[in-house]
N, C-alpha and C positions, 0 to 999 in steps of 0.2 A: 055411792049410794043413790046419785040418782036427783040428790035435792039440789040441782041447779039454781033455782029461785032462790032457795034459803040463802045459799050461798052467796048471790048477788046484793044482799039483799046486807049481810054480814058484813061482806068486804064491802060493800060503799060505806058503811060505818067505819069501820079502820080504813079506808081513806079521806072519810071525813078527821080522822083524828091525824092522820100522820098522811099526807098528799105525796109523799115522796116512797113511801113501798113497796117496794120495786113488787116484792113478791106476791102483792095482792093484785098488785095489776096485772102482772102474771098469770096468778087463779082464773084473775072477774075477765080477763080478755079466753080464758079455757071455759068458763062458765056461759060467758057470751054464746062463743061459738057453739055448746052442745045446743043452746035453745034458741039457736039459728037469726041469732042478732048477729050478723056479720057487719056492721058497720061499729056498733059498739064494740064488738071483736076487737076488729083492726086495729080501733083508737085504742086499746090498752093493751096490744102486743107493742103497737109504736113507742107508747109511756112509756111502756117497761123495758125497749130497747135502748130508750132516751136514758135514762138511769142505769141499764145495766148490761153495758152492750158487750162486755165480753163474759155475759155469761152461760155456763156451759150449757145452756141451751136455746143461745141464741140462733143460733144456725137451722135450728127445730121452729123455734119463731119466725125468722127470716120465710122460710119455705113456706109456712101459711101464710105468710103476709101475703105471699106471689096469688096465693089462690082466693085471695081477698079481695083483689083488685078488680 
């Protein structure tokens, strides 16, 4: 939809309540990156590889992280 912001804005609430979700760090590092915060990007595809590194799409995450650097 487009609502990047809201989004961010959501999910750091559910990370305020649960710091360990994988899946929102997930989201808010995809949210990051459409609104071209690439340093906050990076830092919550790393979270989310830190908690959830075999998952099936880590290797998706991995590969942006390269273009992060």
């Amino acid at each position: 939809m487009g609502r990047y912001g809201d989004a961010v804005t959501n999910l750091l609430k559910t990370l305020a309540i649960d710091p360990k979700r994988k899946e929102a760090h997930e989201n808010l590092g995809d949210a990051y990156l459409k609104l071209g915060k690439r340093p906050e990007a990076k830092a919550e595809y790393e979270q989310f590889l830190a908690l959830n590194p075999t998952s099936s799409r880590a290797d998706e995450v991995k590969r942006i992280l390269k273009t992060l650097e």
